[in-house]
C-alpha positions in Angstrom: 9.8 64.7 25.9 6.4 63.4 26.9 5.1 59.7 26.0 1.8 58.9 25.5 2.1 56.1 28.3 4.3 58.2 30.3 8.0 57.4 31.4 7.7 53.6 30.8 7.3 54.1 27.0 9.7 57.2 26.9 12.3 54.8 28.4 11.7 51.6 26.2 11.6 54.3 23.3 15.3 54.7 23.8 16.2 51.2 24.6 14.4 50.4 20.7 16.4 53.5 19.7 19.3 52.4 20.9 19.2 48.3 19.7 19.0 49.5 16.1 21.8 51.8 16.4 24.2 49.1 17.8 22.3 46.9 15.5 21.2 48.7 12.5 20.3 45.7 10.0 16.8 45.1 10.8 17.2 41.1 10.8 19.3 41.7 14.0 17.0 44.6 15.3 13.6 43.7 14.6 13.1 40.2 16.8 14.1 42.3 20.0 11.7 45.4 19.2 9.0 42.7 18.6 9.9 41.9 21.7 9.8 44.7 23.7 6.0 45.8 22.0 4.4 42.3 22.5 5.9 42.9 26.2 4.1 46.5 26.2 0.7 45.2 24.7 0.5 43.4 27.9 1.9 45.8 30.5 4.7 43.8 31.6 6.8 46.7 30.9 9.8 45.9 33.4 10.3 42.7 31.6 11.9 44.2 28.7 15.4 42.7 29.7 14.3 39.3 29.3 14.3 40.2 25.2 18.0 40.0 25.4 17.7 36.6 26.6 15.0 35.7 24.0 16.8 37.1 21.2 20.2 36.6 21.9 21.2 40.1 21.4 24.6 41.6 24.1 23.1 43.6 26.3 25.9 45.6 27.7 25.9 47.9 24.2 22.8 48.6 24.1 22.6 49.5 28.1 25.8 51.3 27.6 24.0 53.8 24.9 20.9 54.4 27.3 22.8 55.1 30.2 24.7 57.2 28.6 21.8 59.5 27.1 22.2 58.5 23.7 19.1 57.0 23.7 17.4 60.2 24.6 18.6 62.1 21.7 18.2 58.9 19.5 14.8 59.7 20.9 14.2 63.4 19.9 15.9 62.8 16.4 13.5 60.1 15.7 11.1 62.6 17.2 11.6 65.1 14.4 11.5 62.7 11.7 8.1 61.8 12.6 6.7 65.7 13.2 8.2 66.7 9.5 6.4 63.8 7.6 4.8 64.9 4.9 1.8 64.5 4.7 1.4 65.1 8.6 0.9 61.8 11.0 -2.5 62.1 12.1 -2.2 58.7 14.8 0.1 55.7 15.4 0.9 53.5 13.6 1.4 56.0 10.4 1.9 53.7 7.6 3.2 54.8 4.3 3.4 52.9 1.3 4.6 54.7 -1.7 4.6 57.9 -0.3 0.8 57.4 0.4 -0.8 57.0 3.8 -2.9 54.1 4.7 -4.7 55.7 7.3 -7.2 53.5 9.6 -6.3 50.3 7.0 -2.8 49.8 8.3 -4.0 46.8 9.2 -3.9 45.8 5.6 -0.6 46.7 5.2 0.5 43.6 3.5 -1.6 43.7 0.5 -0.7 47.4 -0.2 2.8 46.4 -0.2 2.0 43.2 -2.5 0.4 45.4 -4.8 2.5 48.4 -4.9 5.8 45.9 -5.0 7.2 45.9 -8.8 9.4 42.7 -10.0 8.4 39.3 -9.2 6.1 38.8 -6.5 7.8 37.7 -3.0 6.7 34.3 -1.5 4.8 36.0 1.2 2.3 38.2 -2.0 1.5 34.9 -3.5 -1.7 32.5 -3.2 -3.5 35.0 -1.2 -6.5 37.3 -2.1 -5.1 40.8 -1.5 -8.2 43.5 -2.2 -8.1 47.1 -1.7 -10.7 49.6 -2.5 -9.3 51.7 -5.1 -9.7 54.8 -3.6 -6.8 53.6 -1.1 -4.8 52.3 -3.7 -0.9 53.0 -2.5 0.6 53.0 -6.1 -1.0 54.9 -9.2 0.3 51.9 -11.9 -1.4 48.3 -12.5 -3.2 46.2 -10.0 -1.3 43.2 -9.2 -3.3 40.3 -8.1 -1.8 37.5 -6.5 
């Protein structure tokens, strides 16, 4: 397997792999992958054990399924996932929101999801100006505003 920022990323690819199969709910997860990234945006890539620390998370599981190559194969499964999306990923981050691509407006992730979401709107969808051209639109029904 070959990482776009080489053998650094490959390895903290399995150590994310491997927290959210010893932690699958994404409460538990999420806070030590956010850790690990904002770690990697600014190249303090050995640090990443520190995020156990932060977050509170055992690290002993979690090391246990890396050394063990679990992580690795974590790794290439996740792998195929991504190469049989449908439509194809064309860059990272590939964000989908109902089924639809949001291509170089990831960054507005938030109101696709606000107004794609059907029920009552979530706290974090309301008092907030959510626009999107509607040639991007990620849900064919109403426009929600919020």
């Amino acid at each position: 397997m070959t990482c776009q920022h080489e053998e650094d990323e490959c390895r903290l690819n399995a150590i994310q792999a491997c927290v959210i199969s010893v932690w699958p709910d994404a409460e538990r997860h999420f806070p030590f992958i956010y850790c690990i990234e904002h770690l990697a945006l600014t190249q303090k890539w050995g640090a990443w054990q520190s995020c156990f620390h932060e977050t509170g998370l055992a690290s002993q599981p979690v090391l246990d399924c890396y050394n063990s190559g679990y992580g690795r194969q974590l790794e290439l499964q996740y792998a195929a996932e991504t190469n049989a999306l449908q439509p194809p990923h064309k860059f990272v981050p590939w964000v989908v929101v109902n089924g639809r691509p949001l291509g170089d407006d990831y960054t507005n992730f938030e109101a696709y999801v606000c107004n794609a979401y059907d029920g009552e709107l979530p706290e974090a969808c309301r008092g907030k100006h959510l626009q999107i051209a509607q040639h991007k639109r990620a849900s064919p029904g109403h426009k929600r505003h919020a």
